[in-house]
N, C-alpha and C positions, 0 to 999 in steps of 0.2 A: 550407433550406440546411444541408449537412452538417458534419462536423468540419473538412474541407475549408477550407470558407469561414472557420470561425471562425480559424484556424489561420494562415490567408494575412491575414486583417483583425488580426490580434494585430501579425505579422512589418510589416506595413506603417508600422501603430502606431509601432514599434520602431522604422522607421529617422527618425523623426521627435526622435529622444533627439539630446542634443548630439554635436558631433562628438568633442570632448575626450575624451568620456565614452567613447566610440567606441573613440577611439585606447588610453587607458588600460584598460579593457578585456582589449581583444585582446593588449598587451601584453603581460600578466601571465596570460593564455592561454595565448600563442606562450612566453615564459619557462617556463612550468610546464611543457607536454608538451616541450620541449627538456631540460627540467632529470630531468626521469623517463624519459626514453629517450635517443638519439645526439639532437645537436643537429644534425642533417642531417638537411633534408626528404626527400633520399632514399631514405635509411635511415628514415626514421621517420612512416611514413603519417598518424599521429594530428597528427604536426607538419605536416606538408604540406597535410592537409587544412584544418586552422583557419590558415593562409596563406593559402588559396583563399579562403576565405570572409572573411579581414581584405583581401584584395587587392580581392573583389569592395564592401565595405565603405568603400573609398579608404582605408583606410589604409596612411600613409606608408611607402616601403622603409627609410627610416632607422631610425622605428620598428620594422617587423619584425627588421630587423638588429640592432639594439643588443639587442632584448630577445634571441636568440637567442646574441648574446656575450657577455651577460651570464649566460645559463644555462651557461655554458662556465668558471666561474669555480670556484674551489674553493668560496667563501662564498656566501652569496645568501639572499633574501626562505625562507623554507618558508611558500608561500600553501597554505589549506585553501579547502574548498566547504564552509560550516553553511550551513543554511535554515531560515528563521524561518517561524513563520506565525502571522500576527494575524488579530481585527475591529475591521471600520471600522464606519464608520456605518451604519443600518439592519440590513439582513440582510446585507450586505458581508462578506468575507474574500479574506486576501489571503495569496500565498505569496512570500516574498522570498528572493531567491540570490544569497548574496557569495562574494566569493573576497578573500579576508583574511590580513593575514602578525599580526593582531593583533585575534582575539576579543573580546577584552575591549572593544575600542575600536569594533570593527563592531557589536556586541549594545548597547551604551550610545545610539550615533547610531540604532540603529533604534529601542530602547523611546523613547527622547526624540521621535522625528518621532509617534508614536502618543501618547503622554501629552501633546501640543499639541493634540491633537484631543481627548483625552478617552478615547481607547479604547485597546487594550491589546493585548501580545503573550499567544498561547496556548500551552500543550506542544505538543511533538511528534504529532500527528496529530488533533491539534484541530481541522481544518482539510481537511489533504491527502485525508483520507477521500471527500471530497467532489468530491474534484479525478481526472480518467484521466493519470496520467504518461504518456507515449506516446513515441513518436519519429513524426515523418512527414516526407517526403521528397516535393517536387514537380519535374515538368522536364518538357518538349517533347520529343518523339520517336515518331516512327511505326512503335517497334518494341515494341509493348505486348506484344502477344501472346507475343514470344520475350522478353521477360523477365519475364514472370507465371510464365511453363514454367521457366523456369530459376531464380525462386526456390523454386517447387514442387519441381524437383530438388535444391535444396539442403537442403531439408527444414525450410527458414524457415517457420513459422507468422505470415500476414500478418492483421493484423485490419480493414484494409478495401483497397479496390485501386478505383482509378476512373480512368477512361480518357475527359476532357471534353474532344471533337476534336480529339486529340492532345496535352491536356495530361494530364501522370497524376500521381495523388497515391495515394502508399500510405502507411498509417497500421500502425505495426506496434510490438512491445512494445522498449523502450529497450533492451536488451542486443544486438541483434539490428538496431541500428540500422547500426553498420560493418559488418555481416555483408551488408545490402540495397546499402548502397554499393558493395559490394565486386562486387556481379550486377552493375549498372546499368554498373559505372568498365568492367568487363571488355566489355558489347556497346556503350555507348557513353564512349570514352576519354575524350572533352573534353567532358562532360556539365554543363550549366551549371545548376545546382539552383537552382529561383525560391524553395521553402521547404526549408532545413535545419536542424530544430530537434527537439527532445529536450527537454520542458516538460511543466508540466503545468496542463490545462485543464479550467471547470469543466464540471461532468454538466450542470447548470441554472444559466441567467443569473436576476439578481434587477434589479427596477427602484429608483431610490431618487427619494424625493422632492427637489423642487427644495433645500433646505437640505443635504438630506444630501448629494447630488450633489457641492453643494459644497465641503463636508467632506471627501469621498472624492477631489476633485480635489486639496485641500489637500495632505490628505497622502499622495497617491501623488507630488507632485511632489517632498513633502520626502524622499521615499524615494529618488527615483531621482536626485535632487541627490547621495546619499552617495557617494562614491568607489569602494566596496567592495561595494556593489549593482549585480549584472549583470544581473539577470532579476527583475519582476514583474509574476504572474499574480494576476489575481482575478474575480471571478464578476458583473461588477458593466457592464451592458449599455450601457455609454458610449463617448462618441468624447473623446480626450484629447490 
């Protein structure tokens, strides 16, 4: 099985996270592309699109709304993206993605969930090396063919393209991930995307023996308990 699979097994993973988690989230999502463009999904595809995918997510309209009138405010949160990257247990690592209005406070909750295990955060690319950022995009449609040719026309460089009885997964480099939306939204409008993600995943999975397993189940759960943690990947061949 290919990047594909690992990719749709990660995102399934993911909807297994709490709901809470879910909602806060996407909140401070929807807030931030509101607050960095027009707060109008019409006006602002990078807003309308993370809508799409909080709507498809159940989350609340109340939620979407408030946080989008609240980016409408003269004051507000200034959240960033820092990405941490640690090891866990065994041959384990892991990549962590907050969206944080307070550094100091995100990087302290994450070294603490790691020094309860024992093991530690690394520098910057201590890790990632090891890992393909990617974006890939999955959906249903039986028009492969004329949007393979029309991202060829656009002059997209695709780094994988698979067409499984009409499901199709294309795997292509992150900057160039709205550029593929943008082929697929124009020949199908109301296209409903099974995988929408932009992550990154590892080159080789590692197995961990039964202790460290549970080590690594520890403290991925203390991780993804944090408020300020949206995303992590690690290389570590478990169901969780």
């Amino acid at each position: 099985m290919g990047r594909a699979y690992e990719v749709r097994k990660y995102s399934i993973q993911k909807t297994g996270a709490a709901r809470g988690k879910i909602y806060t989230t996407f909140a401070k999502e929807i807030y931030l592309a509101a607050k960095k463009g027009l707060p109008d999904p019409d006006a602002n595809i990078t807003l309308k699109r993370i809508i799409d995918k909080a709507k498809k997510n159940q989350v609340p309209s109340d939620i979407i709304n408030r946080a989008i009138e609240k980016a409408k405010g003269a004051q507000g949160e200034d959240y960033q993206v820092v990405v941490y990257e640690g090891f866990g247990p065994g041959a384990s690592t892991l990549i962590i993605k907050t969206l944080t209005d307070n550094v100091n406070r995100t990087v302290g909750e994450v070294r603490a969930a790691f020094n309860k295990v024992g093991k530690s955060l690394g520098v910057t690319n201590s890790v990632s090396y090891n890992y393909d950022y990617i974006g890939v995009l999955s959906f249903k449609s039986a028009k492969s063919e004329e949007i393979f040719e029309s991202l060829l026309n656009e002059g997209i460089e695709i780094i994988d393209y698979e067409d499984e009885d009409g499901e199709i997964t294309i795997t292509m480099q992150p900057n160039d991930h709205e550029k593929v939306k943008d082929v697929i939204e124009s020949i199908i409008p109301d296209v409903e995307y099974e995988i929408d993600q932009v992550g990154s995943f590892p080159k080789e999975k590692v197995t961990l023996s039964n202790e460290d397993a549970e080590t690594f189940k520890k403290l991925y759960n203390m991780l993804d308990s944090i408020d300020d943690v949206t995303e992590i990947y690690h290389n570590v061949d478990i169901d969780l």
